[in-house]
C-alpha positions as CSV (number, residue, x, y, z in Angstrom):
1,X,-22.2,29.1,20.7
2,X,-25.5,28.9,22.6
3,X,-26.3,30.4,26.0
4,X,-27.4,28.0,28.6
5,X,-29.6,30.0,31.6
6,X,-27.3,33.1,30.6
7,X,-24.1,31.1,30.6
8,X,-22.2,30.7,27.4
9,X,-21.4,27.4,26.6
10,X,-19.0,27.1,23.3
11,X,-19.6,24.0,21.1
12,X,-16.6,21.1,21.4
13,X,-13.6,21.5,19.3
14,X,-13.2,19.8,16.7
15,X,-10.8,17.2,17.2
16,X,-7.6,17.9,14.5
17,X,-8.3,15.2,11.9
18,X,-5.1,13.7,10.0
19,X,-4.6,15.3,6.6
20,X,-2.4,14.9,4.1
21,X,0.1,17.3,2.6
22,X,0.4,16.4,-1.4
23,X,3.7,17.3,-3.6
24,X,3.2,20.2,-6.4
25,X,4.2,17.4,-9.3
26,X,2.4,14.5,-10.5
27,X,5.0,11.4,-11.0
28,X,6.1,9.6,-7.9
29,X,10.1,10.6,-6.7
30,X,11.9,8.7,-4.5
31,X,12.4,12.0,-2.4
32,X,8.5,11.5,-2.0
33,X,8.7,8.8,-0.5
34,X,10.6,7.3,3.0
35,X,12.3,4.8,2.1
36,X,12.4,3.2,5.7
37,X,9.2,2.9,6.0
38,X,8.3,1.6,2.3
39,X,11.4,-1.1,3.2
40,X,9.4,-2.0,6.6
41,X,6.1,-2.8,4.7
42,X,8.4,-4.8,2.3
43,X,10.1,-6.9,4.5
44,X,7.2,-7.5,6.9
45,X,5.3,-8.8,3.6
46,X,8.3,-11.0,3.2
47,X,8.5,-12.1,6.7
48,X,4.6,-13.1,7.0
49,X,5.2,-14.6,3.3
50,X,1.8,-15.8,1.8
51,X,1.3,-19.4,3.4
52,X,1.4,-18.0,7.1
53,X,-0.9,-15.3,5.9
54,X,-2.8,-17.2,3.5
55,X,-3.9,-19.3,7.0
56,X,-4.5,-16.0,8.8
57,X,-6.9,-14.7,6.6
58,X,-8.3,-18.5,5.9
59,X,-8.3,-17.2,2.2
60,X,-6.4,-19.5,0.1
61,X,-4.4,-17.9,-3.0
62,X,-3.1,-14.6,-1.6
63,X,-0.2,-14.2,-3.2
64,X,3.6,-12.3,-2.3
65,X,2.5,-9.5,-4.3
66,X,-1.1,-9.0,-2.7
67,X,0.0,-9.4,1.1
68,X,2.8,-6.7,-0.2
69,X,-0.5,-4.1,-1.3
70,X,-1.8,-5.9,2.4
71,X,0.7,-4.3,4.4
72,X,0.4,-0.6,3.2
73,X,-2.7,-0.7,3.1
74,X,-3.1,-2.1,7.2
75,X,-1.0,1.0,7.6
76,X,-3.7,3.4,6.3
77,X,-6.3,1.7,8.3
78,X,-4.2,0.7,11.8
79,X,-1.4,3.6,11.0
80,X,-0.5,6.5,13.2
81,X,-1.6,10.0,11.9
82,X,2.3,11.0,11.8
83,X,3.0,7.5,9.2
84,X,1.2,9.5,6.4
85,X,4.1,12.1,6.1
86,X,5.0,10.5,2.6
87,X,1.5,9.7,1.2
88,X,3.0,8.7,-2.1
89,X,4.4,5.7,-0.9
90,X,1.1,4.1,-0.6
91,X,0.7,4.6,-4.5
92,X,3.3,1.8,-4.6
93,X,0.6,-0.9,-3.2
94,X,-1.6,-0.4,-6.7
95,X,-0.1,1.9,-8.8
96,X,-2.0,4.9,-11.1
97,X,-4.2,4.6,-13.8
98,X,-1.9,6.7,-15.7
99,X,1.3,4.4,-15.3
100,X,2.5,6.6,-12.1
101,X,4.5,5.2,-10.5
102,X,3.5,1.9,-12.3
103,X,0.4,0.9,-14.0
104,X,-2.8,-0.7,-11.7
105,X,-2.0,-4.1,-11.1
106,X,-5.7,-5.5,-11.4
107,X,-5.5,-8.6,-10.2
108,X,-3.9,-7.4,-6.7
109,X,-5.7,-4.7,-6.7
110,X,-9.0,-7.2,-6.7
111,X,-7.6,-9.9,-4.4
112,X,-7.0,-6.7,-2.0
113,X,-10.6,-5.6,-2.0
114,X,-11.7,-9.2,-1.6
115,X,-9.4,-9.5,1.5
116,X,-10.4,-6.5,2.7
117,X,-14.4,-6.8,2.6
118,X,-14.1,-10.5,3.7
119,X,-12.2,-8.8,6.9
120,X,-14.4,-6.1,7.7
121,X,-17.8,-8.9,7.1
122,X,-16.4,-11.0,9.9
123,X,-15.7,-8.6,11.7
124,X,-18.8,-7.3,11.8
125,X,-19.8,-10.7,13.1
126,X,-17.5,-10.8,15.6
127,X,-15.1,-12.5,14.1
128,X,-12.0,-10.4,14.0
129,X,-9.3,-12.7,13.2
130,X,-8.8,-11.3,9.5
131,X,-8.4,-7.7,10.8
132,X,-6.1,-8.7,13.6
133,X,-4.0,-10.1,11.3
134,X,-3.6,-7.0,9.2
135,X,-2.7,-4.8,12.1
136,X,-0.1,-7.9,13.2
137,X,1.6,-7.3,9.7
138,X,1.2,-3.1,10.2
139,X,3.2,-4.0,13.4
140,X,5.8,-6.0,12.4
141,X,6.3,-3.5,9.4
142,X,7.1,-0.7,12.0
143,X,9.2,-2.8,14.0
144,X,11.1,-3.9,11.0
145,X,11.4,-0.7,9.3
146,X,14.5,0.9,11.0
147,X,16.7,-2.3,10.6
148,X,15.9,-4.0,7.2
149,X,17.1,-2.9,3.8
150,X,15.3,-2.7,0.4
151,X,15.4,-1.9,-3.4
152,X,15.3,1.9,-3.9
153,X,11.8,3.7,-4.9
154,X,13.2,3.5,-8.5
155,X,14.3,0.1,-8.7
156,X,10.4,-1.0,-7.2
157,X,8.4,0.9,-9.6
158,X,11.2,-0.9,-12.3
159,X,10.3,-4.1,-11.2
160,X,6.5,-3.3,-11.1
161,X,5.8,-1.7,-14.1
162,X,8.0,-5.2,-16.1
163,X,5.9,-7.9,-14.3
164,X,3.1,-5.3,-14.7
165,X,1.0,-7.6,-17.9
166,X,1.6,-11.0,-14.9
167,X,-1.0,-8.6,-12.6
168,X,-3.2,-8.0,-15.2
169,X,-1.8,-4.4,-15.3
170,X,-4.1,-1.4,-16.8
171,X,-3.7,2.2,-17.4
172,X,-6.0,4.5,-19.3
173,X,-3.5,3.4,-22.5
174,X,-5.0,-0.1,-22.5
175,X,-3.7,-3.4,-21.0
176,X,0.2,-3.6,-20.3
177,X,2.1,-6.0,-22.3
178,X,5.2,-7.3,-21.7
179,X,8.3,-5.4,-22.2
180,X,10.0,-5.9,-24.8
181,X,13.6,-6.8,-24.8
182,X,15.9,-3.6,-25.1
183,X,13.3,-1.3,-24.1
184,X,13.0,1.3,-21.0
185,X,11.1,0.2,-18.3
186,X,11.9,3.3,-15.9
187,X,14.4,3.8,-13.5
188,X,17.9,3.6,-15.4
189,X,17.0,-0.2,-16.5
190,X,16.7,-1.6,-19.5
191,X,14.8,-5.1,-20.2
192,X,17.6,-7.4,-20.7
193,X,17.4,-11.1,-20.9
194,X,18.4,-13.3,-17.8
């Protein structure tokens, strides 16, 4: 507060900034998580597949399983404030370093940081073709969210942490390998042979 000629003048509020509310445990639940929503980001991964995005982002060899960590991460940067009621659900782009929900996919986790610096470079030029195409797919996720179905939380982080080692997957305990047959890979699944 300062006084202006003898008339108060209170400094502008503070606009409310978006925070996050965190759960009390550590491991990702499903009930963390709404499933809707991690379906929408899914399917509008699908839907863009890599070739169509691949041309968007003029960056050759983006795989499935980066433009999947593409689309939840355009919802942190294009998302409404109210889309981060379920903040774990972005820990399924790139995992945890300690294997929560899955272990950190390296590789995707690179390729996304590479995407996402080439984007914001351009953009700084002026070119903003690269980030329009990440809020397109944050778009289309949220259109496609209430009608599109999807493995469960469980199932995901399942099929993550066995395709883990193809990532280049890493935790604090070393570099995954693959999963053995016979063995628990989380979830209710065990590693059988196809």
């Amino acid at each position: 507060m300062k006084l202006d000629g003898g008339n108060r003048t209170d400094p502008p509020a503070q606009p409310l900034l978006p925070h996050l509310i965190l759960s009390a445990h550590h491991d990702v639940r499903a009930s963390d998580v709404i499933a809707r929503r991690l379906r929408g980001n899914l399917a509008a991964a699908a839907d863009r597949g890599p070739s169509d995005f691949s041309e968007l982002l003029l960056t050759p060899g983006v795989g499935a399983r980066t433009v999947r960590a593409l689309a939840m991460v355009a919802e942190v940067v294009h998302g409404a404030p109210y889309r981060f009621s379920d903040p774990a659900r972005f820990s399924l782009a790139h995992g945890g370093k300690d294997r929560h929900p899955f272990p950190v996919p390296l590789k995707v986790y690179d390729e996304t940081i590479r995407v996402l610096k080439s984007a914001v470079r351009k953009a700084r030029l002026g070119r903003e073709e690269e980030l329009a195409a990440l809020q397109r797919l944050e778009a289309q996720a949220r259109a496609l969210e209430r009608r599109v179905g999807g493995p469960s939380v469980e199932s995901l982080a399942a099929q993550e942490r066995q395709s883990s080692h193809l990532y280049g997957g890493r935790s604090v305990f070393g570099w995954e390998q693959p999963a053995r047959l016979g063995t628990w890979c989380g979830g209710d699944e065990l590693v059988r042979k196809s």
